[in-house]
C-alpha positions as CSV (number, residue, x, y, z in Angstrom):
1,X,-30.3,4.1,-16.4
2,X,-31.4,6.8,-14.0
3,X,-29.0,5.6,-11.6
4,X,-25.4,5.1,-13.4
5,X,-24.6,8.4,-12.1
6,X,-26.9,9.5,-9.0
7,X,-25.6,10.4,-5.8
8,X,-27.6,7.8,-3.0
9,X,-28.1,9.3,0.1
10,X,-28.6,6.6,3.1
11,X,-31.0,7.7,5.6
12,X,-31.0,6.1,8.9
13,X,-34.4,6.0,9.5
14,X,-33.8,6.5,13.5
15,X,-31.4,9.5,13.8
16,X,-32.6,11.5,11.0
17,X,-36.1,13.6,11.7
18,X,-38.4,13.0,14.6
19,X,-42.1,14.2,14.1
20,X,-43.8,12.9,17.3
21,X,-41.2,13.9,20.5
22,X,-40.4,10.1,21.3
23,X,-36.4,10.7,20.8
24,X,-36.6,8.3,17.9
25,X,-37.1,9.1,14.4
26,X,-39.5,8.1,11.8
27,X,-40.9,8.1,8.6
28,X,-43.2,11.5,8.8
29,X,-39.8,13.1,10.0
30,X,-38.1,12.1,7.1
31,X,-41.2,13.0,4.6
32,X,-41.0,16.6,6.6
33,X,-37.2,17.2,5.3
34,X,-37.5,15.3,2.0
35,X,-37.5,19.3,0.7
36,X,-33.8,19.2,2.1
37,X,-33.0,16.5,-0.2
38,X,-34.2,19.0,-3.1
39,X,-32.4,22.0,-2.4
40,X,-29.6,20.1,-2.0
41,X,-29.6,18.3,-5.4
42,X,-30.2,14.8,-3.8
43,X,-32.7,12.8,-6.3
44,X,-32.7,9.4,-4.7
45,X,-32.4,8.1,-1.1
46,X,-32.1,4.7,0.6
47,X,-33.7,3.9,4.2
48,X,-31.9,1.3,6.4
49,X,-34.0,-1.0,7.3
50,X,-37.8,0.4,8.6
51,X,-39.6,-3.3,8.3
52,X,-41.6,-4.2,11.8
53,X,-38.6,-5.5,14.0
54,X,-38.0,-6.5,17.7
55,X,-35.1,-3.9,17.1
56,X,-32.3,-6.6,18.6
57,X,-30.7,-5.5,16.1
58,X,-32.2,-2.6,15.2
59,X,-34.2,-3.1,12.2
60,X,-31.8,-6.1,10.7
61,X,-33.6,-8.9,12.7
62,X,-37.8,-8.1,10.8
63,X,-40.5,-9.9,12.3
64,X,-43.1,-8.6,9.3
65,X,-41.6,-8.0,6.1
66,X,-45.1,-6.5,5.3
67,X,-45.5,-4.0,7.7
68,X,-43.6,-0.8,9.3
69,X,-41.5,-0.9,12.4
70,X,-44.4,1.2,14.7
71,X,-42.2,3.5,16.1
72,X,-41.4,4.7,12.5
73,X,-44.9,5.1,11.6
74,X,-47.6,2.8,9.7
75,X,-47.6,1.7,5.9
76,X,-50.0,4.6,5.1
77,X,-47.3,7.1,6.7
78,X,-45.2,5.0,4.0
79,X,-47.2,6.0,1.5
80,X,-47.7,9.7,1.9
81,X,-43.6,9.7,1.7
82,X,-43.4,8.1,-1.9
83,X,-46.0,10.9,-2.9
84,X,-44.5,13.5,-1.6
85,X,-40.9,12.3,-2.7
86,X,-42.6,11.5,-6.2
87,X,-43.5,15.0,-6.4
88,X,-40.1,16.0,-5.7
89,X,-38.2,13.7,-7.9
90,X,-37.0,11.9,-5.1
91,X,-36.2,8.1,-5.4
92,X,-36.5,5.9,-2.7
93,X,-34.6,2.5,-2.3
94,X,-35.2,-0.2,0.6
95,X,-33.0,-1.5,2.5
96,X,-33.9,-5.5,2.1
97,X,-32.5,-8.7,4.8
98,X,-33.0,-11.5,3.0
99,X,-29.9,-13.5,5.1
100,X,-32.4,-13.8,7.6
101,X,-34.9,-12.7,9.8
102,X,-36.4,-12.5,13.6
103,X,-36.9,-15.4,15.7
104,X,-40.3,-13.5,16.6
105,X,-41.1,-13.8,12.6
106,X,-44.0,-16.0,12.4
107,X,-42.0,-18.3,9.5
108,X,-39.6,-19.1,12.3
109,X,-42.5,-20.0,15.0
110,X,-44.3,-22.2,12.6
111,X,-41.2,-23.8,11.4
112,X,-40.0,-23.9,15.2
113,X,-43.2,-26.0,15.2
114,X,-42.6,-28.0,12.3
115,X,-46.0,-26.8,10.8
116,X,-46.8,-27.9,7.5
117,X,-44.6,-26.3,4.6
118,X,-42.5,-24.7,6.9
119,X,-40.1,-26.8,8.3
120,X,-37.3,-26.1,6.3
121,X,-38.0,-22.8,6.6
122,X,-35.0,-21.9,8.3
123,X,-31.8,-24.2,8.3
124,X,-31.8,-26.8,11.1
125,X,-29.7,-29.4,12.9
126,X,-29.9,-32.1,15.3
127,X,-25.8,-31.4,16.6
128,X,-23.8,-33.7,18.7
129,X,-23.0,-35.3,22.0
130,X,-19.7,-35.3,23.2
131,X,-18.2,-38.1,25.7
132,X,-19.1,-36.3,28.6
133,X,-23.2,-36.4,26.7
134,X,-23.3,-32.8,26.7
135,X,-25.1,-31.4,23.5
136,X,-22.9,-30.0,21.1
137,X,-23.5,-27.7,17.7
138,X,-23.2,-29.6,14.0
139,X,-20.3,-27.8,13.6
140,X,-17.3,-25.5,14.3
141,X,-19.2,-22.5,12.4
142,X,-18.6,-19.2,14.2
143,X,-21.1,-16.2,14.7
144,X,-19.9,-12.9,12.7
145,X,-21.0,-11.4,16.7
146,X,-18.8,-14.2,18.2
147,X,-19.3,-17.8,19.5
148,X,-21.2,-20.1,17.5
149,X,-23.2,-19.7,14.9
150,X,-25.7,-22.6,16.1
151,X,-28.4,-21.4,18.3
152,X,-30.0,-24.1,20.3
153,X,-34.3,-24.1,20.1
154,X,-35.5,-25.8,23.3
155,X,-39.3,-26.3,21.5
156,X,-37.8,-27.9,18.5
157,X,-35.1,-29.8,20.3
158,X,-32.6,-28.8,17.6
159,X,-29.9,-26.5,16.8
160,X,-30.8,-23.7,14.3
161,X,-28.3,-21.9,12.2
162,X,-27.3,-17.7,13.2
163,X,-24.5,-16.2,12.0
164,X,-25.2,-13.2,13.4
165,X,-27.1,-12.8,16.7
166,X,-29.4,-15.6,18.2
167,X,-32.3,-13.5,17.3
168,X,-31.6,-13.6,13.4
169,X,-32.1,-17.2,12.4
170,X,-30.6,-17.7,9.1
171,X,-33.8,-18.5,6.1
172,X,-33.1,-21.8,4.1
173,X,-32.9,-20.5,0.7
174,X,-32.5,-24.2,-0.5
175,X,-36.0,-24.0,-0.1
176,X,-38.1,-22.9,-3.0
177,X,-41.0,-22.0,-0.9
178,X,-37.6,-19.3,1.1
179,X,-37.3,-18.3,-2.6
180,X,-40.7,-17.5,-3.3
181,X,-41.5,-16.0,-0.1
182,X,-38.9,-13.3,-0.6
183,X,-40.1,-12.7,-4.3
184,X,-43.6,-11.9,-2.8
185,X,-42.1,-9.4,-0.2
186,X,-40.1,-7.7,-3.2
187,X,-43.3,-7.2,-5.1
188,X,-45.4,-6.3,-2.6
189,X,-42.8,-3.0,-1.7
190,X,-42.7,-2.6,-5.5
191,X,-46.1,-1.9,-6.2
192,X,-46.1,0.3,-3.0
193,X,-43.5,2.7,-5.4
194,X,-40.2,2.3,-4.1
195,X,-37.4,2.4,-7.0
196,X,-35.2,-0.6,-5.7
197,X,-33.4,-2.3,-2.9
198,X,-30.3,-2.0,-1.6
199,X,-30.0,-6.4,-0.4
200,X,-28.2,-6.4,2.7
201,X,-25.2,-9.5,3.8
202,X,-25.5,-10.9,0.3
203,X,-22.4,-12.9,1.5
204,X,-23.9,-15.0,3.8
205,X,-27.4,-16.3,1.9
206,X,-25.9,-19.6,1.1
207,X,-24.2,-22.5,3.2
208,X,-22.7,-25.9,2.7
209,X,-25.0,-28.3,2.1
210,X,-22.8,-30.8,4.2
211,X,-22.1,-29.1,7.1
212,X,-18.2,-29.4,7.1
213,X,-16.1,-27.5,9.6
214,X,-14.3,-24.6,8.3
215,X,-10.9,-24.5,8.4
216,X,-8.8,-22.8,10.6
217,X,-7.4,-19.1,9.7
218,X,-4.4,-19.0,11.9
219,X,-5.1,-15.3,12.6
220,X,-5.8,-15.3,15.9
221,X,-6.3,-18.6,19.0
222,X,-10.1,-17.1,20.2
223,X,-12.3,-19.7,19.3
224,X,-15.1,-17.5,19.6
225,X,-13.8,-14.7,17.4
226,X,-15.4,-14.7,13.9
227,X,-12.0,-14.5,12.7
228,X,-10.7,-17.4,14.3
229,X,-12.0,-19.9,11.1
230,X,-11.4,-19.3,7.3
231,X,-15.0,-18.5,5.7
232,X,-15.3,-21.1,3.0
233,X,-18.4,-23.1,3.8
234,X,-20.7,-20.2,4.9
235,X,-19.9,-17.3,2.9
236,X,-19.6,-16.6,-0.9
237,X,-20.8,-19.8,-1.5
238,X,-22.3,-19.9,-6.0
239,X,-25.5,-20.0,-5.1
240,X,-25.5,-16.4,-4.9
241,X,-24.8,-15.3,-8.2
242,X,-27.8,-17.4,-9.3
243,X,-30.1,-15.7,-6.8
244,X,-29.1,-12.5,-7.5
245,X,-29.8,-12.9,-11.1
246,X,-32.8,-14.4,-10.5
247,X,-34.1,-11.1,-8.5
248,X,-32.6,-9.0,-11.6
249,X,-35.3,-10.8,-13.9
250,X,-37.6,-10.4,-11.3
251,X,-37.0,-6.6,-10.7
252,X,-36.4,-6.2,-14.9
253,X,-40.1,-7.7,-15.7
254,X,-41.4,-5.9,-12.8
255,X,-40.1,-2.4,-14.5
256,X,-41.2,-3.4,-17.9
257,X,-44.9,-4.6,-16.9
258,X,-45.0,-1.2,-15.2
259,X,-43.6,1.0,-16.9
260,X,-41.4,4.0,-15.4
261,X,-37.9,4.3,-14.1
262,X,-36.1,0.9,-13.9
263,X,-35.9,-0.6,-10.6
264,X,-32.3,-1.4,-9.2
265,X,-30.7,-3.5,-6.8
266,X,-27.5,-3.1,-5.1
267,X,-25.7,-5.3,-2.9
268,X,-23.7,-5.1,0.5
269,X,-20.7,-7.9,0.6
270,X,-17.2,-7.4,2.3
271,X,-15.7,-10.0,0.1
272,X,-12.7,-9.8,-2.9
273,X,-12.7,-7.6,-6.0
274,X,-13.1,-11.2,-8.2
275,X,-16.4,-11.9,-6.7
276,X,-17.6,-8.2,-6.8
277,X,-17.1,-8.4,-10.5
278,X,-19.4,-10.9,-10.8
279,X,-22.1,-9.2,-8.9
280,X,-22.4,-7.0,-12.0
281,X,-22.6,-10.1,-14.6
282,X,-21.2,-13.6,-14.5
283,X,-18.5,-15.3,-17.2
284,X,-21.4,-15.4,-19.6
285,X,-22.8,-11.8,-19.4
286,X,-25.9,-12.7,-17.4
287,X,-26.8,-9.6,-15.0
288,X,-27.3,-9.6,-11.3
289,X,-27.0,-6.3,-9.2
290,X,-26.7,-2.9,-11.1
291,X,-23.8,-2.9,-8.8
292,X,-22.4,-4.4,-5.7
293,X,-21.3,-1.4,-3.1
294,X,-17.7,-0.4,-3.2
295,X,-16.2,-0.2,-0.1
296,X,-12.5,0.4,-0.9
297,X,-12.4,3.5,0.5
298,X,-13.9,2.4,3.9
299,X,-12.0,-1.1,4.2
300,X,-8.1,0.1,2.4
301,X,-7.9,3.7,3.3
302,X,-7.0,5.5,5.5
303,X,-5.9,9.1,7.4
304,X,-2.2,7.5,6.9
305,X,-2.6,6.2,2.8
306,X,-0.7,7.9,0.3
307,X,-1.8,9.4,-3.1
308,X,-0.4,6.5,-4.7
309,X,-2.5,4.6,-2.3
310,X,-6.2,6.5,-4.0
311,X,-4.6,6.3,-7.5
312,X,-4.5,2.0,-6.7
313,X,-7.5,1.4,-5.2
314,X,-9.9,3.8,-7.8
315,X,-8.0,2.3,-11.1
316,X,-8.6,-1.3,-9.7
317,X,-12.4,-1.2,-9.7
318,X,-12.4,0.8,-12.4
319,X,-10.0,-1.6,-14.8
320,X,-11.6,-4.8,-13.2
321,X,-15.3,-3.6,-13.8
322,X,-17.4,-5.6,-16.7
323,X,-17.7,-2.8,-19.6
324,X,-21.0,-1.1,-19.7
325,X,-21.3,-0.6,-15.9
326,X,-21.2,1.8,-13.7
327,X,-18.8,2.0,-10.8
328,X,-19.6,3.5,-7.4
329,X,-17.9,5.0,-4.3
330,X,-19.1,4.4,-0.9
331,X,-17.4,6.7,1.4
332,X,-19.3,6.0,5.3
333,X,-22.0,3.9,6.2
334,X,-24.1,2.9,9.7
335,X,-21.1,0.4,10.6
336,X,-18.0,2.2,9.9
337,X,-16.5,5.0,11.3
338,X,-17.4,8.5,9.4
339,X,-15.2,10.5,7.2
340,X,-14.0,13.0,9.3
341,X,-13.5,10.9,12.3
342,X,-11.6,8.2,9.6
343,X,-9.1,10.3,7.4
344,X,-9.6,13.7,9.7
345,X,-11.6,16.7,9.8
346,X,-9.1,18.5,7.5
347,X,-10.2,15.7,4.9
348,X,-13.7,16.5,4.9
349,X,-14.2,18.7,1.8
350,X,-11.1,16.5,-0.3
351,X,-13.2,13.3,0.2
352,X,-16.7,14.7,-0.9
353,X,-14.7,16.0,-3.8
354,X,-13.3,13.4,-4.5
355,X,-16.4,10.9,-4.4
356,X,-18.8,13.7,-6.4
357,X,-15.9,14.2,-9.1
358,X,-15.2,10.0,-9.6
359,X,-16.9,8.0,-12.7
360,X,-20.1,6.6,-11.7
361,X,-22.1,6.7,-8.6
362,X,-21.3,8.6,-4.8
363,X,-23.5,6.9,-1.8
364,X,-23.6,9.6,0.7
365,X,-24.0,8.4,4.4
366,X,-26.5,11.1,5.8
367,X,-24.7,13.8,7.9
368,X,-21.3,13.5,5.7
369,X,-22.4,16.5,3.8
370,X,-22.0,18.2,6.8
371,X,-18.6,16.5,8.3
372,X,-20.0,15.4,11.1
373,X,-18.0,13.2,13.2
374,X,-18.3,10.1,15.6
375,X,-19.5,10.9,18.8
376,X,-17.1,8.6,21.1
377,X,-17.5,9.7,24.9
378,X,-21.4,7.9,24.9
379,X,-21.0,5.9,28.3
380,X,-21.7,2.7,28.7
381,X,-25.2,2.9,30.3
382,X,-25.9,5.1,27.0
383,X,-24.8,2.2,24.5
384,X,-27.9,0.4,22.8
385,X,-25.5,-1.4,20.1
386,X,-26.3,-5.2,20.6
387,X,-22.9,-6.1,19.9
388,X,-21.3,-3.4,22.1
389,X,-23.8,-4.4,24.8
390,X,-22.5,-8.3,24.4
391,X,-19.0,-7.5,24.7
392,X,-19.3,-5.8,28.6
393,X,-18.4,-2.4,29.7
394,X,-14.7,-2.5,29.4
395,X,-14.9,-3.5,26.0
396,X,-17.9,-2.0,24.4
397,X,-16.7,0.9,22.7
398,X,-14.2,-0.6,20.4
399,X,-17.4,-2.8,19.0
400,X,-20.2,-0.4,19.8
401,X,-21.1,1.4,16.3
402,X,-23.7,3.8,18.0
403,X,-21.1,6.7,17.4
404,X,-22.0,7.0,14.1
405,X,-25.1,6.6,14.1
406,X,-26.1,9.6,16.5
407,X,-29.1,12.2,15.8
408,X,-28.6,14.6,12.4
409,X,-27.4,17.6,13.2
410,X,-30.0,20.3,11.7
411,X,-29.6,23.0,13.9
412,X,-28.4,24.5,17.3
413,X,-32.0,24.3,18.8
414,X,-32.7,21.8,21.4
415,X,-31.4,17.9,20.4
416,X,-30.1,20.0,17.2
417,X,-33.3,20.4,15.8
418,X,-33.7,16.4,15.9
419,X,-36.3,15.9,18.3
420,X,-38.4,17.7,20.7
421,X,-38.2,15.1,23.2
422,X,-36.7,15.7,27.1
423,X,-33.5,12.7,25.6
424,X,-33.2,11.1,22.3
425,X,-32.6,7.5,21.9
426,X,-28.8,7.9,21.4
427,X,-27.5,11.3,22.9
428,X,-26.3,14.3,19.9
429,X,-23.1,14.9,19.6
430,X,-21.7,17.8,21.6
431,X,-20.3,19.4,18.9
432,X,-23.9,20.3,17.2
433,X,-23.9,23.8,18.6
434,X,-21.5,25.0,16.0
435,X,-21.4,22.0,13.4
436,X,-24.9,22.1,12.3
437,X,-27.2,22.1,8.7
438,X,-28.5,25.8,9.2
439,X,-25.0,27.7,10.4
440,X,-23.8,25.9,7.4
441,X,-26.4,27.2,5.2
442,X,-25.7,30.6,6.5
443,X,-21.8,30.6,6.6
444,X,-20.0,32.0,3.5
445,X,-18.3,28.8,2.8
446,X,-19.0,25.5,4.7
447,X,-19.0,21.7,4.1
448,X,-22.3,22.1,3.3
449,X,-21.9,24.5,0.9
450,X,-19.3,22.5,-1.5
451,X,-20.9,19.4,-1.3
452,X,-24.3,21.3,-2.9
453,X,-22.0,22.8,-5.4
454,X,-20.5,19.5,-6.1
455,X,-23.9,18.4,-6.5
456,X,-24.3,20.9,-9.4
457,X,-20.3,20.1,-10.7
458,X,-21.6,16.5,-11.2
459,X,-24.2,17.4,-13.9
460,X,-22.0,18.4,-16.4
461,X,-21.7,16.3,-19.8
462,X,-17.4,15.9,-19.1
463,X,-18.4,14.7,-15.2
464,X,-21.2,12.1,-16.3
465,X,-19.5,11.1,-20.2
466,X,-16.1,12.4,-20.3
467,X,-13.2,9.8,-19.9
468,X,-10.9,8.8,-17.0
469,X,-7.6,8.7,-16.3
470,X,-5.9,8.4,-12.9
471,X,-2.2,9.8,-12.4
């Protein structure tokens, strides 16, 4: 139960350290600073996503779940950062797409090609003609990136199913060979040391076996919009809780054939507080994720919410949770605006506290320790978001979620100590001149400075056992 009270640090894998000048950031980088991670009082960390990848979407669309992305480094540069984080007492968690993966994954191109045992792979239609005889999708399912969600293959002369961009094919996890396949890439990461995985768009795993439209939501007349259809056929479908607890057994026999800490999973889901419950354990105490991510804080608060407003949202998780777990607080993450930039610089310090100080477990997006904030003014010919980029230049930068995601901030050296490199693959933010890691090291008192101490706070017996009350 090494993790009912850790503090995760999420490390995205391209803006944190660079070791080889390219602008982008890898795995050696990260292995150089995991000595950060100690001085700080950080014991585990979780990589978005470093699996090989076209990078349409930036590590979320993986061509080989086997193998490293190569501009992060090789599996042997994987290696030599468990060591060195096992000799530091550094966990390290996964970030894991199961939803689906790359149209250039070799499962899709054989199944494209209906090769034996794979073609149902992937989930597949024939669609429609209208009275005009122009082809048309199965259905009136819409793309979370807009549009639809049915991507037409000209090779297989059918429509495959994408609910996110055309280059993420959705797996068929009706198929038991799907199933399998993803046990196999769970193991094989396993064995290689890492402590868990943190399963990314549980959500969206499952779909209606029939097909049927979705209703429509009534919240807005774009078609195209994701929002434009009520979500009952192709998210938060049962199915889930059974895989989820299937991967528990998998992940609990794994720890008990092996021996050491026991390996976790936790799961991203924008859905309702009912269904979050039952990530932890179903009606019949069966257990699935250690625990499904928590993102009140991102999703109901805001600079403008009230005391009262906190007091609601961290009693309901707490009163709804199944006994025996562990709740957690997620305060920032690589899709949401950060802290400082969401409730206001003056917030910074109140919102670490806050998280560090709360029952149960505090997910630290990497940089919030410092208050860094989101750096809005990149132009458009700097934006590399695939969904900003999709949306056009007069739209792009209320979609476009590069302005969190730009370089750590270590230092005020060149590219603030990022990178060595002449640019960087999204530009630093201005501001790293003074808000920087080492002037905050340095400085009396600095955000820096009382999330460490926090860090320390959160040992104590009262913090970790003592009771809770909210007022």
């Amino acid at each position: 139960d090494w993790w009912r009270h850790e503090v995760l640090y999420q490390i995205y894998p391209r803006s944190f350290q660079d070791s080889d000048g390219n602008g982008i950031g890898d795995l050696n980088g990260i292995t150089s600073r995991l000595e950060y991670f100690a001085q700080t009082g950080i014991s585990a960390v979780w990589l978005s996503p470093i699996m090989e990848s076209p990078m349409v979407d930036f590590g979320y669309d993986i061509s080989n779940y086997t193998n490293i992305q190569p501009e992060y480094g090789t599996l042997q540069d994987f290696d030599a950062l468990i060591a060195k984080a096992n000799e530091l007492g550094i966990k390290v968690i996964l970030d894991f797409v199961p939803n689906h993966s790359s149209d250039r994954h070799a499962w899709f191109e054989k199944s494209a090609a209906r090769e034996a045992g794979y073609e149902d792979f992937y989930v597949w239609q024939d669609g429609t003609l209208d009275e005009q005889g122009a082809r048309q999708p199965p259905n009136n399912w819409r793309s979370v990136f807009s549009g639809s969600a049915w991507q037409w293959h000209e090779g297989r002369q059918q429509f495959y199913l994408r609910q996110f961009t055309y280059a993420q094919p959705d797996l068929n996890y009706r198929n038991p060979a799907v199933v399998q396949a993803m046990d196999d890439v769970m193991l094989f990461w396993l064995r290689r040391g890492v402590a868990g995985f943190r399963i990314d768009a549980i959500i969206y795993i499952y779909e209606d076996e029939q097909l049927r439209d979705e209703p429509l939501s009534g919240s807005t007349t774009d078609s195209n919009s994701v929002d434009y259809l009520e979500h009952i056929y192709t998210r938060n479908l049962p199915e889930v809780f059974d895989l989820l607890q299937h991967w528990r057994r998998l992940l609990d026999d794994f720890s008990q054939a092996h021996g050491g800490p026991q390996r976790i999973m936790m799961t991203e889901g924008y859905t309702d507080l009912q269904r979050l419950m039952k990530y932890y354990e179903d009606d019949n105490g069966v257990q699935g994720a250690q625990f499904p991510f928590n993102f009140d804080f991102i999703t109901e608060l805001n600079a403008n919410s009230s005391a009262p407003d906190f007091v609601y949202i961290i009693q309901r998780w707490v009163i709804y949770m199944p006994p025996g777990h562990s709740a957690n607080w997620v305060m920032g993450n690589h899709d949401n605006p950060r802290v400082g930039s969401r409730f206001g610089a003056a917030a910074i310090d109140a919102m670490n506290m806050l998280m560090m100080t709360l029952p149960g477990i505090g997910i630290t997006y990497y940089g919030e320790e410092l208050g860094m904030l989101d750096y809005r003014d990149i132009s458009w010919e700097q934006t590399v978001d695939q969904p900003a980029c999709e949306a056009g230049e007069a739209n792009y930068k209320w979609i476009s979620r590069d302005p969190v995601r730009t370089p750590m901030q270590w230092s005020n050296e060149t590219n603030a100590g990022f990178s060595s490199a002449a640019s960087t693959w999204l530009p630093v933010h201005p501001n790293y001149m003074q808000l920087n890691l080492q002037a905050q090291q340095q400085a009396q008192r600095s955000h820096y400075k009382i999330y460490q101490s926090l860090l320390k706070l959160r040992q104590w017996p009262a913090l970790q056992q003592g009771s809770f009350m909210a007022q």
